[in-house]
C-alpha positions, 0 to 999 in steps of 0.5 A: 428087159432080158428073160430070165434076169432079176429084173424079170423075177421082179417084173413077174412076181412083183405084179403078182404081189401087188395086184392081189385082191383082198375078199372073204368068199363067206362075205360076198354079196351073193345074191338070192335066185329065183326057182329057174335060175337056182335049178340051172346052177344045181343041174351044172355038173362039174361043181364036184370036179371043181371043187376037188381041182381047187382043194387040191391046187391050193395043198399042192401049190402051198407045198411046192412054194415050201420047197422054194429057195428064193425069197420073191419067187417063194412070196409069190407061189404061197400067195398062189397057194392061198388064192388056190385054197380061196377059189376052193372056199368061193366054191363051197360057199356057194355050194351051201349057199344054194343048196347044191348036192355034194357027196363028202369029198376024199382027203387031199393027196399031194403028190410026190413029185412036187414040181412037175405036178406044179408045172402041169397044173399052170399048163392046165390053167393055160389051157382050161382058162382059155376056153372059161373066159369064153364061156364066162363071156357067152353065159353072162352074154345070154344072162343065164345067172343075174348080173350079181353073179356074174360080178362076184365071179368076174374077179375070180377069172381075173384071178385065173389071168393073173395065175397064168401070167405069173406061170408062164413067165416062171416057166421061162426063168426057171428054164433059163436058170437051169441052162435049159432056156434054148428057144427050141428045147423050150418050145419042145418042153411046153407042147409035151407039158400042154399035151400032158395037161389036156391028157389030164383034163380029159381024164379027170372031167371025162370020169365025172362028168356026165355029158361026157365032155370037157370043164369049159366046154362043157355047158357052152351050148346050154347057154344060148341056142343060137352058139356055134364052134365058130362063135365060140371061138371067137368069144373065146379069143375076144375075152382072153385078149380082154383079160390079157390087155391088162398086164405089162407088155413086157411080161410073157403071156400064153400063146400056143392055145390063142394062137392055135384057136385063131387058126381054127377060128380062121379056118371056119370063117374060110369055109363055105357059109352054110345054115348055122348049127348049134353045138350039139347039146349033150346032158340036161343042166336044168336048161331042157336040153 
């Protein structure tokens, strides 16, 4: 199959279209907490900034798909948008579920420059997905939460794979479409929009979180004391090819962050053994850290 043909827009939209999961975010088993566990979920700060992402993604997704010619690839992106506005729902829902504190949150603004706002967010998933499949893994591992939990979010990372999946081989065709397919200008324009997107990140989690880091990275060493940068490299690069294994080996998948998480991953299995250090904890998510 040659990138960028009509067998590859049909390859990638169609795999989309068709493993779409149909559920109800108010209709899922969630499951009662006793007063330990239901004070760790509240003491989690980034649900504001979560919450905010997912509205936003879905209006700006829906208004992108909007713009789109393309029948299939306009089929494909609305879906995008609709399970964007879902995540945003699953969020709420279990804000009111279990009582989490949440100031009024501002009016959606969609931006202007609608495609390269939709190019930079399926880079932030890119690279935010990564690192929440690892500590997805690490929470679940460390049993932080009830196993029922785990099971009703277990679909929604699914849902993450399948939504970066879908970007970077959208990415490709267009850039072939538009003549701009020469592999070096391609690699050129993915690290200026990966760089984009971590600036991003970092700005937006950076203002509202109060521990002072990243989305993802965030809680890992809140889970398990026993969590170092070289573990959670590895759990990071274990559940992405987990998640990754699932999909046709003829579709493109995210490279440069796994790839890149391997070398350090690596580098740190290289360097002298000395006595494990936890990673630092930073803030208190109800967890005594």
């Amino acid at each position: 199959m040659k990138l960028g043909s009509f067998e590859h827009k049909e390859l990638f939209c169609r795999s989309f279209l068709d493993s779409h999961l149909e559920y109800e975010p108010e209709h899922l088993p969630w499951p009662d907490l006793n007063d330990a566990d239901l004070a760790r979920l509240q003491a989690i700060p980034f649900w504001e900034k979560a919450l905010d992402i997912e509205r936003e993604a879905g209006a700006m997704v829906s208004s992108y798909a909007a713009t789109v010619t393309d029948p299939l690839l306009h089929e494909a992106i609305a879906l995008q948008a609709r399970e964007e506005s879902r995540h945003a729902r699953l969020i709420e829902t279990l804000i009111d579920r279990y009582g989490i504190e949440m100031s009024e949150r501002p009016p959606v603004e969609v931006p202007p420059k609608i495609e390269p706002a939709f190019t930079t967010f399926g880079f932030e998933e890119c690279l935010d997905s990564f690192f929440a499949f690892g500590l997805f893994g690490i929470a679940r591992d460390a049993k932080v939460f009830p196993e029922a939990l785990f099971t009703i979010f277990d679909p929604i990372l699914d849902e993450e794979a399948r939504h970066i999946v879908f970007f970077v081989n959208w990415f490709t065709y267009i850039q072939i479409n538009r003549g701009q397919g020469f592999l070096p200008l391609r690699i050129v324009r993915t690290l200026w929009y990966y760089g984009k997107a971590l600036s991003n990140l970092i700005t937006a989690f950076g203002d509202s979180d109060p521990s002072g880091t990243g989305f993802t990275a965030t809680g890992a060493s809140t889970f398990t004391d026993e969590l170092t940068l070289e573990k959670f490299l590895g759990v990071c690069i274990q559940e992405n090819h987990q998640r990754m294994s699932k999909y046709d080996s003829r579709l493109l998948q995210p490279q440069l962050i796994p790839l890149l998480t391997n070398v350090a991953f690596r580098t740190l299995q290289l360097l002298p053994q000395r006595k494990p250090q936890s990673v630092e904890r930073k803030g208190n998510w109800g967890m005594g850290g």
